[in-house]
N, C-alpha and C positions, 0 to 999 in steps of 0.2 A: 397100602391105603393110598386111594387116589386124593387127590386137592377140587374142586369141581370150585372151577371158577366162574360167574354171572356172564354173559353175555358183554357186558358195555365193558368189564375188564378187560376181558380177552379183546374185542376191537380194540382198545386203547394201549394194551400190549401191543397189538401187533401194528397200529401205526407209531410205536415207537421206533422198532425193529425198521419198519420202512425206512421211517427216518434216520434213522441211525446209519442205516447201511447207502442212503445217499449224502448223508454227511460225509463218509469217510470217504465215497467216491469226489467228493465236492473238496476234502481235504488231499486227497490225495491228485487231482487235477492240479491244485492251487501249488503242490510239494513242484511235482513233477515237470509244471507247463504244458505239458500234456494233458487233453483230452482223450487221446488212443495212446493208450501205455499195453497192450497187449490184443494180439489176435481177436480173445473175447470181444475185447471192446467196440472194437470194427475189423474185424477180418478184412474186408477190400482196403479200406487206408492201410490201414496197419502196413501189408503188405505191398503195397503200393509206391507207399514213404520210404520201405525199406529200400525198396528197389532202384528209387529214385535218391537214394545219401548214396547206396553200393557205388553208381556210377558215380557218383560225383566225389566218392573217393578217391575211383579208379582216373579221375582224371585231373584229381589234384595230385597225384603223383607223377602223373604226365606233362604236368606245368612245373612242377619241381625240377624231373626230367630238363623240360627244354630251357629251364634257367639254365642250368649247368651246359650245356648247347651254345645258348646266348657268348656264356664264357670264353667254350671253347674258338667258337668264330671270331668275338672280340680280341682272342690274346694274337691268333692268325693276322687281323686287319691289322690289331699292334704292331706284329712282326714285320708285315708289308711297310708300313709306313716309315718304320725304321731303317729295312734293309733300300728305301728310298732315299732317304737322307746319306745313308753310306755310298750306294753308288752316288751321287751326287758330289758328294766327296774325293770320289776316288777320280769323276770325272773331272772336279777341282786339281788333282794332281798331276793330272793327263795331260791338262791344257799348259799346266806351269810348266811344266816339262817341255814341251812344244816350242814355250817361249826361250826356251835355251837355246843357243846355235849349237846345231851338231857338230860333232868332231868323228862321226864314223865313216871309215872308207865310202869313199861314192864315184863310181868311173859313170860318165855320160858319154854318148857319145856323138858324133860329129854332124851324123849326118839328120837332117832334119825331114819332118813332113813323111815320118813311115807310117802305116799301118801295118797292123796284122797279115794284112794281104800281100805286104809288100815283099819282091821278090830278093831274094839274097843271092849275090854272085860268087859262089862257092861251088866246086868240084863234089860230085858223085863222090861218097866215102870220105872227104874229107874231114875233119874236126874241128870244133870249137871249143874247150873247155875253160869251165869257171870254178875257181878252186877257193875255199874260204881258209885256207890253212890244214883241212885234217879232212873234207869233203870234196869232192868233186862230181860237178856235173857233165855232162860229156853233148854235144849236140854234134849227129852225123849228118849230114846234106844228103838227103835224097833225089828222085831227078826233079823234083821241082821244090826248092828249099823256098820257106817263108819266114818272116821274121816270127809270127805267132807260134812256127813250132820252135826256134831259138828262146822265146820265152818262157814254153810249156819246158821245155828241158829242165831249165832251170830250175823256173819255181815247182815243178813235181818232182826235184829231185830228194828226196827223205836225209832230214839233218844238216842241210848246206844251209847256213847261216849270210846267205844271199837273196837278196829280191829284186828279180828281173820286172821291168813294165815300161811303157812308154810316158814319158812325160808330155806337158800340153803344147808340148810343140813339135811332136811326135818324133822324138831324139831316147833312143835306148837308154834305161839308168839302171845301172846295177847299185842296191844299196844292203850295203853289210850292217846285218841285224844286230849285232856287236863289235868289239872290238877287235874281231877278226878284219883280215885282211882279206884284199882282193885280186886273185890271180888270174890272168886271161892268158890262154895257150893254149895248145890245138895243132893239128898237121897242116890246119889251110894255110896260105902265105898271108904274108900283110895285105897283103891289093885284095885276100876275098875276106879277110876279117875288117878293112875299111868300106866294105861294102854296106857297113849297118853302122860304121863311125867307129870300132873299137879298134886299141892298136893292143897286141901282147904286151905284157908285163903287170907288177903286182904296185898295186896302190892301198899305203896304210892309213891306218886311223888313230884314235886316242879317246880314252876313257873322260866322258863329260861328268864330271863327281856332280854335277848338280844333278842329272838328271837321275844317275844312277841313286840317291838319295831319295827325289822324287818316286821312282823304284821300286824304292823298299818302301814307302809311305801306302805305296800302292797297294802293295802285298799285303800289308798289316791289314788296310782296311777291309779286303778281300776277307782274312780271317777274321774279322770283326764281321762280316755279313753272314759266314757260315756258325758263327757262336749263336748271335741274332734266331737265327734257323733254327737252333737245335734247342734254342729258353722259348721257342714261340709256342709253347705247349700249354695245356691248361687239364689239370686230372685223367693226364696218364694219353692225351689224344692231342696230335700235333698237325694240322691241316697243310703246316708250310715243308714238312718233311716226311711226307706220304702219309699221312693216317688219315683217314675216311671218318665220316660220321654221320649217323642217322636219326632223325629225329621224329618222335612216333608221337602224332595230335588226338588218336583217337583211343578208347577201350580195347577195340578191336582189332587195331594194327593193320589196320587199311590204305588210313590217312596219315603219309609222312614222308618227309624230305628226305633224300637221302643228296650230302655231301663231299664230295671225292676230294683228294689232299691234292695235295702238288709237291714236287719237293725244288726247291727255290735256294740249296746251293750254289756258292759259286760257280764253280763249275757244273753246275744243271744249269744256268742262267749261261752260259759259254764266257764267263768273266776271264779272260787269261790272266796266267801266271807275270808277272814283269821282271822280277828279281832273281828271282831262286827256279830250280829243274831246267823248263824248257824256255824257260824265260830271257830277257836280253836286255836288261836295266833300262830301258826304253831310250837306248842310242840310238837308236834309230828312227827318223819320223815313220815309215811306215808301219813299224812294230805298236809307236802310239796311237794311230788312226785305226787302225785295225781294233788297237782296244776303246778305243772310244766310240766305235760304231758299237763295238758288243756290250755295251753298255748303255749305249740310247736302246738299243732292241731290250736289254733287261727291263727299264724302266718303262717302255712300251707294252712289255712282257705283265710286268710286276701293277702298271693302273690297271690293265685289264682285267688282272684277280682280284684286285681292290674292288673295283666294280662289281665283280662276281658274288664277293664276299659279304660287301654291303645290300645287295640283294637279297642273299639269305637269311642275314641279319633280320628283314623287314618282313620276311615271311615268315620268322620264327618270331618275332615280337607281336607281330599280328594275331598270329593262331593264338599265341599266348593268353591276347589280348579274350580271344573271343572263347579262350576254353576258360579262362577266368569268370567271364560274364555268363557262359551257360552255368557251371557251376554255383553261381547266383541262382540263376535260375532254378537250376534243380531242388537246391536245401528250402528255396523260396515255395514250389510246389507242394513238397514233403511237407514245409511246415505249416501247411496249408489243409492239409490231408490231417494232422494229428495236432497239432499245438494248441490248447484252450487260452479261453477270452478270459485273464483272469478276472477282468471288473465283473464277468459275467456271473462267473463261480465264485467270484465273492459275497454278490448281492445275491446267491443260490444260498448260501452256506450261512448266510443270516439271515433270510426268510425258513431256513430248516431250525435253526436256532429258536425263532421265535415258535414254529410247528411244535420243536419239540416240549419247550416250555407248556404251549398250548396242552397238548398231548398226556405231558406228566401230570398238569392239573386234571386233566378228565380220570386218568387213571385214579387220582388221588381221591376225586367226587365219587366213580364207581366204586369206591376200597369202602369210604363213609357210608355207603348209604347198605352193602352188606354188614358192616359193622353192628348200624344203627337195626336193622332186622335180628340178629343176637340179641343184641341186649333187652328184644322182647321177652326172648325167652330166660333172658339171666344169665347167661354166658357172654 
């Protein structure tokens, strides 16, 4: 058996049902903040929004990325800074050392005003040797003997704890890099070895404890710039001891720096040894000048990757900068595309409220007045 309901019910029915089902769209805007909670609702936003959070996911993990980036370079510029202060330090020892008076063998000699050019009066086949104790250098006279090959002898002879060179008043000086001694002898006679001011025989030296202390001060901080090196790391990637790094700005791996390491060793820096191996407790001044040039070249070395560094620094905080702000952008877009007004869906949701009141009273008038047609008949 069917119900047959009047006409003004059934309208009043079904603007309940209307209203009803934009209430809970009105309720459920108001839940969500959303206006487009599903394709239905608007396919083009919908989809749109999506697309536009996707990216701005993909590149808030690429800002995370290049925080960790940031690190890496920062702990690099740390490390530079500090293996600054250590040579600085060690150039501190260099110089105090300096101020000591030497005590290592040193023959000068006599005759003044040579150059390199200058001609040396020694026999065809003749000899010149220079002996530190346990090395020897040997210089032959060819037919035209010059003093710059008596010094090439020397100084390219491998191991000989002797430095040949002219002083500023162009007088020959052999100086022993340590406490070795210095032996001059050779086949030529005396009259063609005073030709450059040297006479044969051996001249010694003595251990200066202060500088050999100075030394070892030296050495230590040497291992203090290669510890430096090897803590200047930051998750697992070290810039000052070769590791590379690359840093990727965009979704697509288009846009991105990429950072080559350095390795900034002592010895990659040419820092020499003073005390210990090849070293020669820096008795000798040319031993310490030598180390204090290669130490101004470190720290000329070492501002210029500071520079380097700090540069990348500024282009990885930059992009940061501006993948952060797109990402504003993006969620801003999106939320633009789907997010509802809720003052708007408020003052919706109680004009349906009042509809619907309206609504149930009609119903309730159409219910009486079938009613009121029954009870003609007694039913």
């Amino acid at each position: 058996m069917s119900t047959i309901l009047s006409a003004e019910v059934r309208s009043s029915l079904r603007a309940l049902q209307q209203i009803s089902a934009m209430m809970a769209l009105s309720q459920t805007r108001l839940a969500t903040g959303k206006r487009v909670n599903s394709p239905i609702d608007n396919p083009h936003n919908f989809f749109t929004a999506s697309a536009l959070n996707s990216r701005a996911a993909q590149l808030n993990t690429l800002v995370d990325a290049a925080a960790g980036a940031t690190k890496t370079i920062e702990a690099a510029a740390n490390g530079i800074s500090a293996i600054k202060d250590l040579v600085a330090s060690a150039q501190t020892a260099a110089n105090e050392a300096l101020l000591s008076t030497a005590t290592n063998a040193k023959v000068t000699g006599t005759v003044a005003s040579l150059t390199g050019s200058s001609s040396i009066t020694i026999l065809v086949g003749n000899t010149i040797t220079i002996n530190d104790g346990t090395t020897t250098a040997t210089y032959t006279a060819d037919l035209s003997p010059t003093v710059q090959e008596f010094l090439d002898a020397v100084n390219n002879t491998a191991g000989l704890k002797v430095k040949a060179s002219l002083n500023s008043a162009g007088r020959i000086e052999l100086d022993a890099l340590s406490t070795n001694s210095i032996v001059i002898g050779g086949t030529s006679t005396p009259a063609e070895k005073a030709s450059i001011g040297l006479v044969a025989g051996t001249t010694t030296g003595t251990l200066n404890t202060t500088r050999q202390a100075l030394a070892l001060q030296f050495d230590q901080i040497r291992t203090q710039i290669d510890q430096a090196v090897t803590d200047a790391g930051y998750n697992g990637v070290n810039l000052l001891n070769g590791g590379n790094l690359t840093v990727t700005f965009n979704e697509s791996g288009t846009s991105k720096l990429q950072i080559a390491g350095v390795s900034y060793s002592s010895t990659a820096l040419s820092i020499p040894v003073a005390s210990t191996g090849t070293g020669y407790q820096f008795q000798s001044n040319t031993e310490i000048s030598t180390a204090l040039t290669a130490l101004s070249a470190a720290l000329t070395t070492l501002s210029a990757q500071s520079s380097i560094m700090e540069s990348n620094m500024s282009i990885v905080d930059t992009r940061q900068d501006f993948n952060t702000a797109l990402i504003d952008l993006l969620h801003t877009g999106a939320d633009d595309l789907v997010l509802a007004d809720t003052s708007e869906e408020s003052v919706a949701l109680l004009a349906l409220k009042t509809r619907q009141d309206l609504a149930t009273t009609a119903l309730s008038f159409a219910g009486q007045s079938q009613r009121s047609v029954l009870l003609l008949f007694g039913l």
